[in-house]
C-alpha positions as CSV (number, residue, x, y, z in Angstrom):
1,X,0.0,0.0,0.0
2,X,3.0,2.0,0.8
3,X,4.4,1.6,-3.0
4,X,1.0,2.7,-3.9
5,X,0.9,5.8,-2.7
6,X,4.0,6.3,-3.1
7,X,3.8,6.1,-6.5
8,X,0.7,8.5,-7.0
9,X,2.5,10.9,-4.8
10,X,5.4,11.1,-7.4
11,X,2.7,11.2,-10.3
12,X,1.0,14.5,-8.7
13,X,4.3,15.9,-7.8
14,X,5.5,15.7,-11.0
15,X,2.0,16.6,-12.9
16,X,1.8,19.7,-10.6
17,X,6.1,21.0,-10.3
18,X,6.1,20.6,-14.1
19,X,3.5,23.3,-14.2
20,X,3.7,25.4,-12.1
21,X,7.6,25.7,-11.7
22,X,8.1,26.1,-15.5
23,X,7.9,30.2,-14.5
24,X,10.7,31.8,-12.3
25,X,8.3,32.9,-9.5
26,X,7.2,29.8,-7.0
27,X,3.7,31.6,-6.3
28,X,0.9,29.3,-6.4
29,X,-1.7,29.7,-9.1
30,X,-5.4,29.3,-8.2
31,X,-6.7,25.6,-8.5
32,X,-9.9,23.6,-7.7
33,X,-10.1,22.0,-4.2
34,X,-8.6,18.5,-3.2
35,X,-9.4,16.4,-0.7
36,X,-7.0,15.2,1.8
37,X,-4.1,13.1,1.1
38,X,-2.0,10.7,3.9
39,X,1.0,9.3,2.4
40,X,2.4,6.5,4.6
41,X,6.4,6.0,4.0
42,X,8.5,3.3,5.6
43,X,12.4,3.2,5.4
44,X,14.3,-0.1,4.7
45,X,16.8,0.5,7.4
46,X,13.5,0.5,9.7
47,X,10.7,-1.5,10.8
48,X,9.4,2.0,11.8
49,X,7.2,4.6,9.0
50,X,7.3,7.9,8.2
51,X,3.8,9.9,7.7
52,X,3.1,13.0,5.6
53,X,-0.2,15.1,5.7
54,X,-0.7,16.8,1.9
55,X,-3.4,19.2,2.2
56,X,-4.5,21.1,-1.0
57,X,-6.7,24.4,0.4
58,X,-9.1,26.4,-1.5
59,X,-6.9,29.2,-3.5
60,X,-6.1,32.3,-2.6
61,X,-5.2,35.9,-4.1
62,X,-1.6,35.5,-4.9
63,X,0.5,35.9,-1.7
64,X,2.3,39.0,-1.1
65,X,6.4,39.1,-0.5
66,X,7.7,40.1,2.9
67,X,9.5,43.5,3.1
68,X,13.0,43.6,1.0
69,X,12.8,39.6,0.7
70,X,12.1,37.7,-2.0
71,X,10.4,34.9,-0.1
72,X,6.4,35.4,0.1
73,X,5.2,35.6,3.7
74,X,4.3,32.7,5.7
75,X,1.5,34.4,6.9
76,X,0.0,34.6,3.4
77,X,1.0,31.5,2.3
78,X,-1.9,30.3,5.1
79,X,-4.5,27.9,3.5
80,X,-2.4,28.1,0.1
81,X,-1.7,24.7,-1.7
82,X,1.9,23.7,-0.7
83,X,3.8,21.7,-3.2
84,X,5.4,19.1,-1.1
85,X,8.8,18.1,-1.6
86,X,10.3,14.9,0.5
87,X,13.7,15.4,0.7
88,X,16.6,13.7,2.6
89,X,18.2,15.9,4.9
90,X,22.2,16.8,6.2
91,X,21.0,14.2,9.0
92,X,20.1,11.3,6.5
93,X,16.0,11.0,7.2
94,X,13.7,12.2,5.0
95,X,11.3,15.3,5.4
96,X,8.7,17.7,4.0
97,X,9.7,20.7,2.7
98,X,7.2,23.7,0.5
99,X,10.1,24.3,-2.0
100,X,12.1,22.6,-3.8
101,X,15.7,21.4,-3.5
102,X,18.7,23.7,-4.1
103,X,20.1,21.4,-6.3
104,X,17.3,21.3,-8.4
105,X,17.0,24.7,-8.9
106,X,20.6,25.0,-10.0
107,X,20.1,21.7,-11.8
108,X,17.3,23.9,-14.1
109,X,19.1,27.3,-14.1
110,X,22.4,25.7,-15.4
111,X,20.1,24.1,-18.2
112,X,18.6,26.8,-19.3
113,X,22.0,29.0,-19.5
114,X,23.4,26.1,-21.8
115,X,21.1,26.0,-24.0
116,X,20.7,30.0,-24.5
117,X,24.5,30.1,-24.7
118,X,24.2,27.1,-27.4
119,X,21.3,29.2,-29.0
120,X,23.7,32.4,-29.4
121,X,26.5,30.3,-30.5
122,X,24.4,28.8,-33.6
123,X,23.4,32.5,-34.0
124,X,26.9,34.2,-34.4
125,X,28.7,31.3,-36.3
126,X,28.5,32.4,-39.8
127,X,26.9,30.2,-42.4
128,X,29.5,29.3,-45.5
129,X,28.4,30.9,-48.6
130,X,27.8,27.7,-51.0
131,X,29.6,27.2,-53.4
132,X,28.4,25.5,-57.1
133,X,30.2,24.2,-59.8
134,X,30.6,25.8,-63.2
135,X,27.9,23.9,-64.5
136,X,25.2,25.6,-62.4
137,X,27.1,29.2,-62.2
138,X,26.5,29.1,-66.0
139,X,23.3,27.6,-66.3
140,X,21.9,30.8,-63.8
141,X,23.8,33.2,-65.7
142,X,22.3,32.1,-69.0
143,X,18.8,32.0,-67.5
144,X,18.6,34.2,-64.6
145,X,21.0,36.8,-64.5
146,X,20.7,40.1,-65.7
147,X,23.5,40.4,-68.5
148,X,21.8,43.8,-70.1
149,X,24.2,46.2,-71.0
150,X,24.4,49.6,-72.4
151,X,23.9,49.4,-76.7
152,X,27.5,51.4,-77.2
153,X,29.3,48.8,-75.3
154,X,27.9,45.9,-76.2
155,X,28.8,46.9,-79.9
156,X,32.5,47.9,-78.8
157,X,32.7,44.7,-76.8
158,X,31.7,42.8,-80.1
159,X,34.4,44.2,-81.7
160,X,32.3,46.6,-83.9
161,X,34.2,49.5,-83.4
162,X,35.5,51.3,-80.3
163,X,33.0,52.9,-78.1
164,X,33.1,56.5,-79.5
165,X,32.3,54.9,-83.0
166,X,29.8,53.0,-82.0
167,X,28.1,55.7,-80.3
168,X,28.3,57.1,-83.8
169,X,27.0,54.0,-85.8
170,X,24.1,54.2,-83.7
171,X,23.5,57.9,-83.9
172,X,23.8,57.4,-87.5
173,X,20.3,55.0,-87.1
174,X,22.8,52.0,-88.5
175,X,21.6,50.1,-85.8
176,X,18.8,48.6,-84.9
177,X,17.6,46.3,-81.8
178,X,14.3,43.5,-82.4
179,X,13.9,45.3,-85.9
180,X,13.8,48.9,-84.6
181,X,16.1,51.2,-85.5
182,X,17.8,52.3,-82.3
183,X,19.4,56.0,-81.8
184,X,19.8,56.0,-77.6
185,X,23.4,54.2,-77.0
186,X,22.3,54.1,-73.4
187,X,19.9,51.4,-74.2
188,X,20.2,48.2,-72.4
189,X,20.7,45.1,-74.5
190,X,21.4,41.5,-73.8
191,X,23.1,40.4,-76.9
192,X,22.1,36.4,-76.1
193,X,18.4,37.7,-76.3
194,X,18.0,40.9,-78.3
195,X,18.7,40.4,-82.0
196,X,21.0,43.7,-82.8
197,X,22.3,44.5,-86.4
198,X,24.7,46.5,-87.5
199,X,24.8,47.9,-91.3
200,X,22.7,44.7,-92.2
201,X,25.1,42.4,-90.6
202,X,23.3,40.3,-87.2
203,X,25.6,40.7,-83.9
204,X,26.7,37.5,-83.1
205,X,24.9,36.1,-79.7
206,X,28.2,35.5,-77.8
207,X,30.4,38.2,-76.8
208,X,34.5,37.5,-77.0
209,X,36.1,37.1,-73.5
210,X,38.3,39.5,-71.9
211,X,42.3,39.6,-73.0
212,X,44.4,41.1,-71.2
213,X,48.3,41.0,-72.8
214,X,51.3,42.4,-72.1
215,X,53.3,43.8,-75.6
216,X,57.2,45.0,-75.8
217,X,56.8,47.7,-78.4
218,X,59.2,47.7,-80.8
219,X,60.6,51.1,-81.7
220,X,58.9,52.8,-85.1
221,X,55.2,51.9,-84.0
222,X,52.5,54.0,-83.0
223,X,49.7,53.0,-80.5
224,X,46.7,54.3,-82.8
225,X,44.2,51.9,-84.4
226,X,44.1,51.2,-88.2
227,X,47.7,53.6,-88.8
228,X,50.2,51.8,-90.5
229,X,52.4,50.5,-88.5
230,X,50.1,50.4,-86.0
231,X,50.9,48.5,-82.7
232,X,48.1,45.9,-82.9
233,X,49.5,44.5,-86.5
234,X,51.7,42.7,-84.2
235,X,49.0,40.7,-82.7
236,X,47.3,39.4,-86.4
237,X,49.1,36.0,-85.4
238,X,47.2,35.8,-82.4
239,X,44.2,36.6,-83.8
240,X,44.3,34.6,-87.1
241,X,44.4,31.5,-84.9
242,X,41.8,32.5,-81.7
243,X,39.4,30.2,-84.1
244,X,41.3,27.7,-84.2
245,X,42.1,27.8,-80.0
246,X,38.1,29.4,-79.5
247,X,35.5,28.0,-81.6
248,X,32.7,29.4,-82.1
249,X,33.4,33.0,-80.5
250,X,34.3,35.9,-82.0
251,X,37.3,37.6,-81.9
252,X,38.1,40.2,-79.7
253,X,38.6,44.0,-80.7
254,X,42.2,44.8,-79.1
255,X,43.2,48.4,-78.0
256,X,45.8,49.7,-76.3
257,X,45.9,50.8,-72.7
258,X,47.6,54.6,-73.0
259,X,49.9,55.1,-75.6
260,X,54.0,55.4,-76.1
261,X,55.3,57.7,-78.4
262,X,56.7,56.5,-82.4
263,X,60.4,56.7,-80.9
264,X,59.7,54.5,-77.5
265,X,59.8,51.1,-77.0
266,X,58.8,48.7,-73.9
267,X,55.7,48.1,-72.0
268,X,52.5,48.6,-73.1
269,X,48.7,46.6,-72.0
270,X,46.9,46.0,-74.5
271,X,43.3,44.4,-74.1
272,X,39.3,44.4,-74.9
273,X,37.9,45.2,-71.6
274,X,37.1,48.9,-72.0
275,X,36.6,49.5,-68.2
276,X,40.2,48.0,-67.1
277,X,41.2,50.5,-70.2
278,X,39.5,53.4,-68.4
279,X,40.8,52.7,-64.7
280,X,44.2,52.0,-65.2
281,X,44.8,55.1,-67.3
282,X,43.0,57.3,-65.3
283,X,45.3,59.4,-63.1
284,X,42.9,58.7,-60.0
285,X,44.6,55.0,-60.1
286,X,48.2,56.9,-59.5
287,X,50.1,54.3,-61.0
288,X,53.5,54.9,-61.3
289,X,55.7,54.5,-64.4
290,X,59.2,53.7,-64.8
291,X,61.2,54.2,-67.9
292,X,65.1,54.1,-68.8
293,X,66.6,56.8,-71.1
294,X,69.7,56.4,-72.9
295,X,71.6,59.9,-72.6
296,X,73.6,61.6,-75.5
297,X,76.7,63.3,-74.0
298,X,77.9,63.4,-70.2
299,X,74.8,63.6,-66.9
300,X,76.4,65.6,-64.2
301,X,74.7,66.2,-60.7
302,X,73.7,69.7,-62.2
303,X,71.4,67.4,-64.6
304,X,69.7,65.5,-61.6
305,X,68.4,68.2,-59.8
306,X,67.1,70.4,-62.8
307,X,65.1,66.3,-63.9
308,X,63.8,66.5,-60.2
309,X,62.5,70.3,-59.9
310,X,59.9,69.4,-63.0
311,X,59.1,71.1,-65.8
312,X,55.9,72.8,-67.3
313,X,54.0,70.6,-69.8
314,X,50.4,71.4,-70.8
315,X,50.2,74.5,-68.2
316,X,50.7,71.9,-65.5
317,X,53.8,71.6,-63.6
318,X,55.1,68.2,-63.5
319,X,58.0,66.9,-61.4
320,X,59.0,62.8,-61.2
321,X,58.5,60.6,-58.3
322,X,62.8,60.0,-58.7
323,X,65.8,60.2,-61.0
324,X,68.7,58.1,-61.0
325,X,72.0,57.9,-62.6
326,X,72.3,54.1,-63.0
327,X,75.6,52.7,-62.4
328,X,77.7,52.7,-66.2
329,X,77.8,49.3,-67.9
330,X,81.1,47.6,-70.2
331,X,78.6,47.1,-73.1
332,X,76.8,50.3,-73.1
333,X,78.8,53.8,-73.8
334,X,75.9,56.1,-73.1
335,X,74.7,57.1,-69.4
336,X,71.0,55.8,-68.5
337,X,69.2,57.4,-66.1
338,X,65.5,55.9,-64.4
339,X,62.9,57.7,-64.0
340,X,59.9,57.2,-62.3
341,X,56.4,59.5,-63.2
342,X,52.8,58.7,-62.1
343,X,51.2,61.2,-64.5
344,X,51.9,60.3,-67.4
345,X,50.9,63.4,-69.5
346,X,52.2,63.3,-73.1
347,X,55.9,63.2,-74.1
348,X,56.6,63.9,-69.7
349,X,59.9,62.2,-69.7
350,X,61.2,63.7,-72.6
351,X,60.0,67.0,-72.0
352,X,61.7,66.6,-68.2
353,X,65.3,65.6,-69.6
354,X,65.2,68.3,-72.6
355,X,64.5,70.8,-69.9
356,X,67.7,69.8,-68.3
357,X,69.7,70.5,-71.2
358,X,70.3,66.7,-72.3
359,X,69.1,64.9,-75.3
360,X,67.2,61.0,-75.2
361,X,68.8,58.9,-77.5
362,X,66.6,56.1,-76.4
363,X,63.7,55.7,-74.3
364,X,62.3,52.4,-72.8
365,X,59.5,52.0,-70.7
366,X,60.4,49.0,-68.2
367,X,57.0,49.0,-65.2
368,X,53.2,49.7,-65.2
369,X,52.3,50.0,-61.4
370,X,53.8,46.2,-60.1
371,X,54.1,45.1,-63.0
372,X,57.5,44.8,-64.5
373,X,57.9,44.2,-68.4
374,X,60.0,40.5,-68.6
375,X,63.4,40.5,-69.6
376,X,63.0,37.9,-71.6
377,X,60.4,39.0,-73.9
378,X,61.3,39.9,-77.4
379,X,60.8,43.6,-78.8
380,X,57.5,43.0,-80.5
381,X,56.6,39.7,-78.3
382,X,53.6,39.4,-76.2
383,X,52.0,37.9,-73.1
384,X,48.8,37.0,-71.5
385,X,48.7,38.6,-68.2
386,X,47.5,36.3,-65.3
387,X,45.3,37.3,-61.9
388,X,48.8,38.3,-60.0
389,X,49.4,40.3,-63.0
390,X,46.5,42.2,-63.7
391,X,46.6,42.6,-58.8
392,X,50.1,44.3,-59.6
393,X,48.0,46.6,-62.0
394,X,45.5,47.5,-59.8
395,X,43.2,45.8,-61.2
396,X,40.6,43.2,-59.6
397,X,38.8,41.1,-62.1
């Protein structure tokens, strides 16, 4: 009998602890009248039994606290229903008790701090961004992603003509976009949807991909597009074979990034993507430029200083980042100086050494920003420029 009620005590305590100490407080919440429970306990040690009174009063307005105390007052508690709790005490017998054990209020405080601190840890850790193979990247870019772009640069891209002529074609009503004749180069186009012509002939649907190359002008060649001579006649090898090594896609109109005088040689970008054009030429990308001049005659110290005071070109005053007299070499009679500019306004070195009072006999641009023209490419060589390449440049793609 013992067991029994043992067993429906636990089955109360538990109903009635699990609802009414899910909230901080421990005040009783009005509940119907119970009768009067007698729980009889005996211990195995003894032949002799423990026996509890449970009595569940009628409720009462919720019990007040006791002056600076968080405890209600006894007092008030009078007739209220008393959750019992039969705990073992420091002298090893069992006893009633209205609130619960220490340890199991620690037991459900250190619980619920765990799993809020595991809640705020699974809210801070950042979620990796996924990543999808070149399969999917291309099938959303084909289907989802907004590839307009403006009329002018889609042309220039195509290798039509450069953007300033193609602002013209289309000016000129030689375009046209779905059949109308279009006369707004700001109008967006996706050239894999919109069917574009231009002078009767259809835009082909897939744009060339961006070049980016790296040329060692030879001396006697001009930067300028269809001059003779012309610095991308160089590159007719190259194209002449991109069907061969890209089927299927056009080829790419090349232009030079800047320009080098007739009479200089060395490093010059050449490429297709018109806004790497625009940023790295702009002075607002202050990349520095470092050339070697072959001197006619004898460099003194008087020389130096007059290079580094600057000279006026354009109505602007222009003075170099540094000149040096490089050390003199067995297989070369003339004195070389370096020096470095970062704005790059027309004929600026040679206008800085003539107003020293010496004469170029050759001039050789060597470094575009971090980028440093290879020793071992020929005068009239080029190279494809990698991602580290285009980083030295300034240049993120």
């Amino acid at each position: 009998m013992a067991s029994v009620a043992a067993a429906a005590l636990a089955s109360l305590s538990s109903s009635l602890s699990s609802s009414l100490f899910s909230k901080p407080s421990l005040a009783l919440i009005p509940i119907r009248t119970l009768p009067r429970i007698t729980c009889s306990l005996s211990t195995s040690s003894s032949s002799s039994s423990l026996e509890f009174n449970i009595t569940f009063a009628p409720s009462k307005p919720k019990p007040k606290l006791k002056p600076d105390s968080a405890e209600p007052d006894p007092e008030a508690l009078a007739g209220q229903l008393i959750i019992p709790w039969i705990v073992r005490g420091e002298d090893g017998n069992l006893k009633l008790q209205s609130h619960p054990p220490a340890r199991f209020l620690q037991a459900i405080e250190t619980k619920s701090k765990t799993k809020k601190k595991k809640e705020g840890a699974e809210k801070r850790v950042p979620t990796a961004e996924p990543k999808y193979s070149k399969a999917a990247r291309r099938f959303y870019n084909e289907n989802f992603r907004d590839a307009s772009q403006r009329l002018s640069k889609v042309l220039a891209a195509a290798g039509v003509a450069s953007r300033r002529s193609s602002e013209q074609l289309i000016f000129d009503g030689k375009v046209t976009v779905n059949g109308s004749v279009c006369n707004t180069p700001q109008t967006r186009v996706d050239p894999g949807r919109d069917i574009i012509y231009v002078n009767g002939n259809r835009l082909p649907k897939r744009l060339p991909p961006k070049v980016y190359l790296a040329l060692n002008k030879p001396k006697g060649y001009i930067c300028a597009s269809g001059e003779n001579k012309s610095v991308l006649s160089l590159f007719e090898d190259y194209l002449k074979t991109w069907d061969k090594r890209n089927s299927g896609i056009p080829r790419p109109r090349l232009f030079t990034v800047g320009r080098l005088d007739v009479a200089t040689t060395g490093l010059i970008i050449v490429t297709n993507d018109g806004d790497f054009a625009q940023k790295i030429s702009h002075p607002s990308s202050n990349l520095s430029k470092e050339y070697i001049a072959a001197i006619e005659g004898v460099v003194s110290k008087r020389h130096l200083l007059a290079i580094s005071e600057g000279t006026v070109i354009e109505g602007v005053h222009c003075t170099p980042d540094s000149v040096e007299l490089l050390p003199q070499q067995p297989d070369m009679s003339r004195p070389r100086l370096r020096i470095v500019v970062h704005e790059g306004r027309n004929h600026e070195v040679r206008e800085l050494v003539k107003n020293a009072g010496l004469e170029i006999h050759s001039l050789k641009r060597v470094r575009i920003g971090g980028f440093r023209l290879p020793s071992d490419l020929g005068l009239g060589k080029h190279m494809a420029l990698k991602q580290g390449d285009l980083s030295a440049l300034g240049w993120k793609s």
